[in-house]
C-alpha positions in Angstrom: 20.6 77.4 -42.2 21.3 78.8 -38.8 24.0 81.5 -40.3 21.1 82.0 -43.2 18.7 83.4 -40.7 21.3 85.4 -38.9 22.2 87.4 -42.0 18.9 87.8 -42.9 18.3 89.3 -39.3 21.2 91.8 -39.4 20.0 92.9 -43.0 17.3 93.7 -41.8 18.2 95.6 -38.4 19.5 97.9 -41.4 16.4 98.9 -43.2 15.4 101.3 -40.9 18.7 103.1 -40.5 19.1 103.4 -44.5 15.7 104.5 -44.7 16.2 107.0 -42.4 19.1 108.3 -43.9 17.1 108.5 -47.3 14.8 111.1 -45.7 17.3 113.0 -43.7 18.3 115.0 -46.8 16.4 118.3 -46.0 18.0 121.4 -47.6 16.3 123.5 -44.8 19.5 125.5 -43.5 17.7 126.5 -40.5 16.8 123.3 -39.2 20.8 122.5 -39.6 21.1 125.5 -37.8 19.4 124.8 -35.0 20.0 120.9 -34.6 23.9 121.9 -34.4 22.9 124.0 -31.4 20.4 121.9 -29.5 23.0 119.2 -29.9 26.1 121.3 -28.3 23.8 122.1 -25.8 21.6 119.1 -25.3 24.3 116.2 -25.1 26.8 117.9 -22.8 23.6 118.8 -20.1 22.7 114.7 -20.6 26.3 113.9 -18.9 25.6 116.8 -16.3 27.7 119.9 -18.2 25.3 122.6 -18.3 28.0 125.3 -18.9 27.2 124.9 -22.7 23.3 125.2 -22.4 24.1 128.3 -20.5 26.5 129.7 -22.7 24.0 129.0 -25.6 20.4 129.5 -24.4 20.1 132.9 -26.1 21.7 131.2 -29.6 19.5 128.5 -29.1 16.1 130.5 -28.6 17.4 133.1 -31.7 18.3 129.9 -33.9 14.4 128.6 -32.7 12.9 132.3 -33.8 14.7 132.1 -37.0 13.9 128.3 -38.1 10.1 129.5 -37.5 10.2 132.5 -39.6 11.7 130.2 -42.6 10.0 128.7 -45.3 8.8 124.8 -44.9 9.9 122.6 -47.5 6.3 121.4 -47.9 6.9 118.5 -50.4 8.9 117.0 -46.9 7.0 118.3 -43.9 3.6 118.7 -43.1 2.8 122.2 -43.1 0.6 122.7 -40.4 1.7 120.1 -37.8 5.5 121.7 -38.8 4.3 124.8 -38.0 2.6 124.2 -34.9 5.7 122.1 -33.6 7.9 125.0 -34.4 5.4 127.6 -32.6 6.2 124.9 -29.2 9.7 124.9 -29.8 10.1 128.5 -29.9 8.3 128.8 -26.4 10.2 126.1 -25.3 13.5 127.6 -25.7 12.4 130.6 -24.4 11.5 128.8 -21.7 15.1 127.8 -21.2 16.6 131.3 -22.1 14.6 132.6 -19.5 15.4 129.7 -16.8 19.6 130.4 -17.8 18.9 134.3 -17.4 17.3 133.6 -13.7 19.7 131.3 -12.7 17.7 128.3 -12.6 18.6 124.8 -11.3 20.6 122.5 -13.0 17.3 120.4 -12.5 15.4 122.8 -13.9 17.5 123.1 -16.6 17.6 119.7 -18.0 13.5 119.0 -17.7 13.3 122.3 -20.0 16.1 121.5 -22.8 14.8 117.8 -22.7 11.5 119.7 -23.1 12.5 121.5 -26.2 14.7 119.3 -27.5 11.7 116.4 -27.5 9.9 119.6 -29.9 12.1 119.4 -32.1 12.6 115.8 -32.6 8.6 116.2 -33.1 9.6 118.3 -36.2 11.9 116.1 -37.5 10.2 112.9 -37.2 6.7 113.5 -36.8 6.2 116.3 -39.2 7.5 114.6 -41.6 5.2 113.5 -44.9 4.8 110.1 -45.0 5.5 108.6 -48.6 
């Protein structure tokens, strides 16, 4: 019974993880785009190398401009909240190109990209219709 209730409890650990995989499947090329980016930049600043952010933090606020320009796949996100979310991440990353460009603390840095990369987890979780 013991062994029963185990396997029941590690199925079900699961369901979240499948279910999010389900409703990863955006074709929004942009969004691709731009998570490929913030992660190169993000990850590396997490473990204290901030020579990517730098080297990126004009791709990263260009890649921001361009996702908000694009067309929202409405039957996946909420238009408006996906739009407003986009409008924060845009200023965010500018934020952070502009911190980079004035040669900004390391510090600095990471409260802005953890900043912007929060936005953008926004869009892809919270935005997201709800079935």
């Amino acid at each position: 019974m013991k062994k029963a209730i185990q396997l029941a409890v590690i199925l079900m650990a699961f369901v979240p993880a499948v279910t999010f995989a389900q409703q990863s499947k955006v074709n929004w090329p942009q969004l691709k785009e731009f998570h490929t980016i913030m992660s190169a930049s993000f990850h590396p600043a997490e473990e204290g190398n901030f020579a990517p952010l730098k080297a990126n933090a004009e791709t990263l606020f260009n890649a921001a401009r361009t996702w908000q320009k694009s067309s929202i796949p409405e039957e996946q996100f909420k238009l408006k909240e996906t739009k407003d979310a986009l409008r924060r991440l845009v200023t965010d990353c500018s934020a952070v190109h502009k911190a980079v460009l004035s040669n900004r603390s390391d510090a600095d840095l990471m409260v802005l990209i953890t900043k912007a990369h929060d936005t953008f987890h926004t869009i892809v979780g919270a935005c997201r219709q709800q079935d």
